[in-house]
Residue frames relative to the residue before (quaternion, step in Angstrom):
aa qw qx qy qz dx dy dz
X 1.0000 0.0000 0.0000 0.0000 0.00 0.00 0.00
X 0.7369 0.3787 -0.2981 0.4740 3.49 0.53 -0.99
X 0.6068 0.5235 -0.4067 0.4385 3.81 0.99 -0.30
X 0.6270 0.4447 -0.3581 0.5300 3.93 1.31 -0.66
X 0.4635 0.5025 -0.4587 0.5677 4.09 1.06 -0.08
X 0.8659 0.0648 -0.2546 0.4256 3.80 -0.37 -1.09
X 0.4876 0.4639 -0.5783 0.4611 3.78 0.46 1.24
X 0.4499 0.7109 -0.3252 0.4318 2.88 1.08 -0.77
X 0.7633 0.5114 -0.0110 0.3945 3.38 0.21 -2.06
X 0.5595 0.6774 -0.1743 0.4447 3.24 1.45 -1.32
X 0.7668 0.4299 -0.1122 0.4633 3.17 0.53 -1.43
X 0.6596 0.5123 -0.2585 0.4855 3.71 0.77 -1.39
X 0.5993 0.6084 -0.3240 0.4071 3.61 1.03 -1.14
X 0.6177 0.6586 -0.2086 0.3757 3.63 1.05 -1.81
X 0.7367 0.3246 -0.0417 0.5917 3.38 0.32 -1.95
X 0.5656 0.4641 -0.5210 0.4395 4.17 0.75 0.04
X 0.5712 0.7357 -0.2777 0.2354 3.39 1.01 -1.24
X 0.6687 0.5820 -0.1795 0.4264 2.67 0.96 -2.65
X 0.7408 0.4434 -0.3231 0.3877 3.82 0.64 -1.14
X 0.6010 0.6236 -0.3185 0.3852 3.19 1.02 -0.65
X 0.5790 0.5689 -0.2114 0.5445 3.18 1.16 -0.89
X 0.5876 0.6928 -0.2442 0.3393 3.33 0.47 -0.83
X 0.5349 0.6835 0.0103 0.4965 2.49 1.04 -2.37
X 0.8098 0.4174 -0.1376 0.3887 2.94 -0.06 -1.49
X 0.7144 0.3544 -0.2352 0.5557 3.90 0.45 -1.47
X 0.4589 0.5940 -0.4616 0.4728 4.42 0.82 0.25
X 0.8675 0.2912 0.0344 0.4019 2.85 0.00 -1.86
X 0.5322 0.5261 -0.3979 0.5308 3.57 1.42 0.78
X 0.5129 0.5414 -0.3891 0.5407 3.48 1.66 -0.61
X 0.6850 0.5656 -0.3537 0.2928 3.14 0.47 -1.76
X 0.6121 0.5747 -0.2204 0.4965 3.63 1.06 -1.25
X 0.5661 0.4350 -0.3687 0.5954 3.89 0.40 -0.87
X 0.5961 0.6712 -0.2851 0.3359 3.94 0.18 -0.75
X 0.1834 0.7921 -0.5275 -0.2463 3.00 1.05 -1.92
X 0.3508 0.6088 -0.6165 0.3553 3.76 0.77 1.17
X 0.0971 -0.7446 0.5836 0.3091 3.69 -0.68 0.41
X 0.5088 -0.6233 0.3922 0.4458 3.56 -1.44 -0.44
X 0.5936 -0.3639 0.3435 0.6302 3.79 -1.10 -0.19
X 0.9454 0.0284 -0.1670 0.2784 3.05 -1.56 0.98
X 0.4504 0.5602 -0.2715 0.6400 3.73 1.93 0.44
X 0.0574 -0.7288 0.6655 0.1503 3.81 0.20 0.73
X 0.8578 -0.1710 0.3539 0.3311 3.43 -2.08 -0.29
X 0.9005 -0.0063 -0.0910 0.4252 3.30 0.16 -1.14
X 0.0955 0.5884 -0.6687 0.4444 3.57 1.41 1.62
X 0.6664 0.5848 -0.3584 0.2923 3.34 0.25 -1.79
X 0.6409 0.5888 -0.2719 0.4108 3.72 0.74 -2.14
X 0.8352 0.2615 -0.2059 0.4378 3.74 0.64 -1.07
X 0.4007 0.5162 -0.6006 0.4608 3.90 0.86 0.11
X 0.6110 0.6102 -0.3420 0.3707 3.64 0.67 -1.40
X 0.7342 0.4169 -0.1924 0.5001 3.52 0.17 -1.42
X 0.6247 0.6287 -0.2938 0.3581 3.46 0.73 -1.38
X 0.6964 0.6166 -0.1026 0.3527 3.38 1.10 -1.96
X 0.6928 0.4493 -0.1456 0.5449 3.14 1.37 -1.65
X 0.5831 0.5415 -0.4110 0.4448 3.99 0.79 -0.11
X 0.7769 0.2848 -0.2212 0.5161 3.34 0.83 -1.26
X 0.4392 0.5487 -0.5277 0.4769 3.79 1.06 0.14
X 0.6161 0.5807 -0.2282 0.4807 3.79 0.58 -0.77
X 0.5553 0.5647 -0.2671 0.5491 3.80 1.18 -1.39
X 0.8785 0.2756 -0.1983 0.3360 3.16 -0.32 -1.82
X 0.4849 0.5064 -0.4874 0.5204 4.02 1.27 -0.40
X 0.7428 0.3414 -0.4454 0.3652 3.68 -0.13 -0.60
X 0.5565 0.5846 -0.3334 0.4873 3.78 1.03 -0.62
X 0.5120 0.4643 -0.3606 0.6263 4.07 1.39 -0.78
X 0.6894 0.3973 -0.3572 0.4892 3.70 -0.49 -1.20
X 0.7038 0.5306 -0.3067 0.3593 3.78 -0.10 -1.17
X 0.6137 0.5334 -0.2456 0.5278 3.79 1.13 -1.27
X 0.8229 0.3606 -0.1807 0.4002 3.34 0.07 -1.54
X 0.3301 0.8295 -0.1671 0.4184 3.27 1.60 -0.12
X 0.6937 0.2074 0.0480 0.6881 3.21 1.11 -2.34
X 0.7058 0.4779 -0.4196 0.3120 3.51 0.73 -0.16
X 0.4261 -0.7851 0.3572 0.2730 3.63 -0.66 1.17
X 0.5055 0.6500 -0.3525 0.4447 3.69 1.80 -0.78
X 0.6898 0.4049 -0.3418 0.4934 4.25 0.99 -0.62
X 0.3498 -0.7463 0.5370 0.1798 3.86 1.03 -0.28
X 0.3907 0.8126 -0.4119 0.1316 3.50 1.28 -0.13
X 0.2235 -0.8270 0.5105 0.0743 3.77 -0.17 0.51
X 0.5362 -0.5984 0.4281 0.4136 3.98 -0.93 0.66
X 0.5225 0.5939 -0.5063 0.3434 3.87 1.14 -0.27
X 0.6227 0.6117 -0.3210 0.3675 3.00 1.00 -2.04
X 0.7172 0.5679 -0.2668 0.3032 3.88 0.52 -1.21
X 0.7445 0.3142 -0.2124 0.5494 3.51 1.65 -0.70
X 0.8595 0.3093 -0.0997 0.3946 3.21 0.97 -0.86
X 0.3998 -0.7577 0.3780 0.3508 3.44 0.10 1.89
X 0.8788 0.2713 -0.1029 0.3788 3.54 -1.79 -0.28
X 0.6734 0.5019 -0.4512 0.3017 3.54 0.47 0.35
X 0.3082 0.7555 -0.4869 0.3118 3.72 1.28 0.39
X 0.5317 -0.5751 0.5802 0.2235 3.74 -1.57 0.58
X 0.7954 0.1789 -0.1626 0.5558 3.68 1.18 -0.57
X 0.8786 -0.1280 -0.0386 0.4585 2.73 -1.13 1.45
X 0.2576 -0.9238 0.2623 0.1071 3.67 1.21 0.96
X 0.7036 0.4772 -0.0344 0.5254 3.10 1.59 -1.90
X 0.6892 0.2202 -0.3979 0.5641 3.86 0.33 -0.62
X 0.7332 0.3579 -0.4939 0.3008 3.78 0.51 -0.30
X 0.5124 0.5232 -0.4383 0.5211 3.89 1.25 0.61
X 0.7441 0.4039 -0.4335 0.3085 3.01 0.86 0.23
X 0.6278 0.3994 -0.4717 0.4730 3.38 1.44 0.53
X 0.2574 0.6789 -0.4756 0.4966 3.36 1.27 0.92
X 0.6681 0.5516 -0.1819 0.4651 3.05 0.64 -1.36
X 0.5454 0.5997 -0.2805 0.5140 3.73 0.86 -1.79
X 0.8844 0.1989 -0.1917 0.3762 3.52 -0.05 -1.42
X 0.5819 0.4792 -0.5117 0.4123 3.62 0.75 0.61
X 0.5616 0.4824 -0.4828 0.4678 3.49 0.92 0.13
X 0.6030 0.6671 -0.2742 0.3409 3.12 0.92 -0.57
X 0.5953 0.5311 -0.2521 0.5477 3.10 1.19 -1.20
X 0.7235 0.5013 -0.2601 0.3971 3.88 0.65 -1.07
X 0.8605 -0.0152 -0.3103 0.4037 3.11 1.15 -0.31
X 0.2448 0.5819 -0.6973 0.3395 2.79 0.10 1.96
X 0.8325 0.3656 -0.2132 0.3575 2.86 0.41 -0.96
X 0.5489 0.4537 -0.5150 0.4772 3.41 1.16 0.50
X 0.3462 0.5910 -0.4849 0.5439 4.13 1.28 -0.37
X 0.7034 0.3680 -0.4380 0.4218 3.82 -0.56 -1.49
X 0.8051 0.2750 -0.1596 0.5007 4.11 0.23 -1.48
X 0.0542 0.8399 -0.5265 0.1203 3.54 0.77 0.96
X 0.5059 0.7341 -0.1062 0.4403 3.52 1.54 -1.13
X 0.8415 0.3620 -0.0365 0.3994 2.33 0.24 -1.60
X 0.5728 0.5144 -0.1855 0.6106 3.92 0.82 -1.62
X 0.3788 -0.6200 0.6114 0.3135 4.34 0.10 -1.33
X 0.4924 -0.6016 0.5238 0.3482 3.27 -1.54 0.46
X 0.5557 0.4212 -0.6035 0.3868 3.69 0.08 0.52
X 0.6816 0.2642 -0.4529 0.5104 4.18 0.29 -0.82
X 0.5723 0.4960 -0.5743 0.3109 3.57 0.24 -0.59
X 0.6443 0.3884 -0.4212 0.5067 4.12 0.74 -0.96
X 0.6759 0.4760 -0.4419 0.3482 3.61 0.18 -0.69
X 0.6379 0.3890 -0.3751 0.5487 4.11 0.46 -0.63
X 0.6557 0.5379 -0.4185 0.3251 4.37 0.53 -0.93
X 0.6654 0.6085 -0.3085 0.3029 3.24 1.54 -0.29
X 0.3446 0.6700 -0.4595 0.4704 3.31 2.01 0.00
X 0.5195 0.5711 -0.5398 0.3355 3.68 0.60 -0.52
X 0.6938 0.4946 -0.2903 0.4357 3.89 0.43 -0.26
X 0.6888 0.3847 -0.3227 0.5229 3.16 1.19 -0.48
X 0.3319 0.8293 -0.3235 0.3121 3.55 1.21 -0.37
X 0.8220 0.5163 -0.0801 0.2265 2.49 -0.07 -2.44
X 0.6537 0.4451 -0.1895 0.5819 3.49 1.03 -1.70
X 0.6276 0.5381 -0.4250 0.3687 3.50 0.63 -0.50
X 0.6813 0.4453 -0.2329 0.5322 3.97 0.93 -1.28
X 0.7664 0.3951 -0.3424 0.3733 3.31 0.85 -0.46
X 0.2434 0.4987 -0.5493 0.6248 4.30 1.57 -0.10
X 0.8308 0.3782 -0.2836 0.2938 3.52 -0.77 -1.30
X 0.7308 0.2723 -0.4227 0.4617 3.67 0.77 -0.23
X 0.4050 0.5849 -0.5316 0.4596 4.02 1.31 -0.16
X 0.9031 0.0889 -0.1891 0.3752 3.45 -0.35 -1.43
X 0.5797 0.6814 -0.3513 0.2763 3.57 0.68 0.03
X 0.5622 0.6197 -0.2114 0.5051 3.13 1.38 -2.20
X 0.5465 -0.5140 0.6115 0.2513 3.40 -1.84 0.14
X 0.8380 0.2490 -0.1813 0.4504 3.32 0.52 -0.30
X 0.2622 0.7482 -0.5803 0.1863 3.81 1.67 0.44
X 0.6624 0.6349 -0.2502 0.3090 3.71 0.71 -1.33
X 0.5967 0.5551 -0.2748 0.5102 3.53 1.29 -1.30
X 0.7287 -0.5360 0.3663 0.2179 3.50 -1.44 1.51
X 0.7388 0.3199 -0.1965 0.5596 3.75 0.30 -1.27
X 0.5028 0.5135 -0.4442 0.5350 4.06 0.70 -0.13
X 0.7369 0.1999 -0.2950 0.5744 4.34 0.06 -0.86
X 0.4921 0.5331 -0.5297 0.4395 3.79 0.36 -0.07
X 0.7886 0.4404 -0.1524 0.4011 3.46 0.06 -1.50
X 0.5774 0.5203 -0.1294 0.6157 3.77 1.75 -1.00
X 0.5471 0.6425 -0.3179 0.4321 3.92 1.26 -0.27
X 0.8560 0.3409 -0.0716 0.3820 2.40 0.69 -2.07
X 0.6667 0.4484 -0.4767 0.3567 3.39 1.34 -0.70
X 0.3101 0.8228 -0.3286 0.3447 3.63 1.36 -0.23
X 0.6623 0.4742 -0.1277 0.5659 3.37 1.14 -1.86
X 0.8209 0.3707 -0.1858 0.3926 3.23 0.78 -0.93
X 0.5396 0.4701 -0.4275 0.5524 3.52 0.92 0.24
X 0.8198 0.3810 -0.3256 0.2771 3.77 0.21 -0.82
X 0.3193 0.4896 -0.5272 0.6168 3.52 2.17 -0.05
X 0.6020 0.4501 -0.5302 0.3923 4.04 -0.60 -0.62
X 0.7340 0.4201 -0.3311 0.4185 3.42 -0.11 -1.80
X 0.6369 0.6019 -0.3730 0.3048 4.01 0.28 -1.26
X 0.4711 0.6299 -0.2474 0.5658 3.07 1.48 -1.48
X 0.7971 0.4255 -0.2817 0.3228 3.46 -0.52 -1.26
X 0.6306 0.4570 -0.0923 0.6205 3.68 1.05 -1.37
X 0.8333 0.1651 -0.3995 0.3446 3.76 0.19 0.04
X 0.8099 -0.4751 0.1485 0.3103 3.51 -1.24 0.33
X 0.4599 0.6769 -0.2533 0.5159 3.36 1.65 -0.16
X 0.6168 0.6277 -0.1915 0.4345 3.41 1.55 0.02
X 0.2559 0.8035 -0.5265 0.1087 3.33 0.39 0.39
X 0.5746 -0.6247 0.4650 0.2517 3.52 -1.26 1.32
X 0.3894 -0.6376 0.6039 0.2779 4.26 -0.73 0.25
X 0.4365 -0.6368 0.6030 0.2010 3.67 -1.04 1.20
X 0.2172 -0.6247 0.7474 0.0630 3.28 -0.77 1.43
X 0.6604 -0.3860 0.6203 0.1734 3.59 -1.93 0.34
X 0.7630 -0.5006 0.3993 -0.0883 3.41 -1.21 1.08
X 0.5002 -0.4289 0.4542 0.5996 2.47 -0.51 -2.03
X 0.3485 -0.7843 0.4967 0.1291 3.59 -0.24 1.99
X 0.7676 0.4603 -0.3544 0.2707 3.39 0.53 -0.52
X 0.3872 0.4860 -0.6602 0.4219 4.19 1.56 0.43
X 0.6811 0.4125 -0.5611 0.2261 3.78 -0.21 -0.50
X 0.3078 0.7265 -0.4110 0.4566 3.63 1.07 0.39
X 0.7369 0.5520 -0.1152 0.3729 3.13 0.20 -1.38
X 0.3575 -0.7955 0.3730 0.3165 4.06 -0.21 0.57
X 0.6410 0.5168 -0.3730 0.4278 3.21 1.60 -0.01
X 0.3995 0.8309 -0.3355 0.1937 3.17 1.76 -0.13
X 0.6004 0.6766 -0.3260 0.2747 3.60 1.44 -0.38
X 0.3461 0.8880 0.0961 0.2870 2.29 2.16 -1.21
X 0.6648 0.4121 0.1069 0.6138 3.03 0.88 -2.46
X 0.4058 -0.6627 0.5949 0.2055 3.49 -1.59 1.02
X 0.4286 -0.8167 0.3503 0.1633 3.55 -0.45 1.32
X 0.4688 -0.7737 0.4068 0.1275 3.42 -0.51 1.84
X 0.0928 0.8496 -0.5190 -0.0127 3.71 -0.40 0.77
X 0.1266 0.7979 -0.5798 -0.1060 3.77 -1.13 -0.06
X 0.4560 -0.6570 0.3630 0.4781 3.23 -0.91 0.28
X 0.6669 -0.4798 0.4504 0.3494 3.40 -1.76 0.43
């Protein structure tokens, strides 16, 4: 029983992620953009993003953690850091190895955003593209259910829908929204005053 709970858990965690992700690498373009959608202002967008990427982060550690206690995945603390060295099926399961060290980098360059600057911090956030296709190969051939009909349907479309996003992002029709400076002179009563300080995000 408790092994059909953390397979169980395993799986739901995996394919929760993948959307989350998804979710997440959309609605971070959409934000860079500063276009909102019908009825989704600007900074709906900012927090689905932020929102997406926390619980994308949640439900991968809740995946690792399951398959972990479950004895049927065999998963080991190597497998979890170190890509390609698994006994089963080595490679698609190094590649979500692989998925969750990028992951780790760019969190943890976000958390020390401050600290590092906003150029490496943009220069590591772009792994988020290289990521994605990676966790998702790894949840097609890897996952228990990559093979099953409503799993590549559901893995198509978000597919379709990330690489319109990405095209978008990469082609000249793209242009980033001026973000504010320093938001807090418009605070200020002389602020009407002052010629307003912009750059791009």
């Amino acid at each position: 029983m408790f092994d059909d709970v953390m397979w169980a858990f395993g799986r739901g965690s995996g394919i929760a992620d993948l959307v989350l992700l998804t979710v997440s690498l959309v609605a971070g373009i959409l934000t860079r953009s500063g276009r909102a959608l019908p009825g989704i202002p600007r900074f709906a967008l900012s927090l689905i993003h932020r929102n997406a990427s926390l619980l994308a982060v949640a439900f991968l550690a809740l995946h690792i953690g399951t398959l972990l206690l479950d004895p049927f995945a065999k998963l080991t603390p190597t497998d979890v850091v170190v890509p390609f060295l698994g006994t089963d099926n080595p490679f698609w399961l190094g590649m979500g190895t692989l998925a969750l060290d990028l992951l780790i980098a760019i969190v943890v360059t976000a958390l020390a955003r401050r600290v590092i600057g906003v150029r490496a911090f943009k220069a590591v956030h772009w792994l988020a593209y290289a990521m994605w296709p990676v966790a998702m190969l790894h949840g097609v051939f890897e996952g228990t259910n990559g093979a099953d009909a409503w799993f590549l349907a559901g893995a198509a479309a978000a597919t379709l829908l990330v690489i319109c996003a990405v095209l978008w992002r990469l082609s000249s029709r793209f242009q980033e929204a001026p973000r504010r400076s320093a938001p807090a002179a418009a605070m200020r009563p002389t602020a009407l005053a002052e010629p307003q300080i912009w750059r791009a995000s």
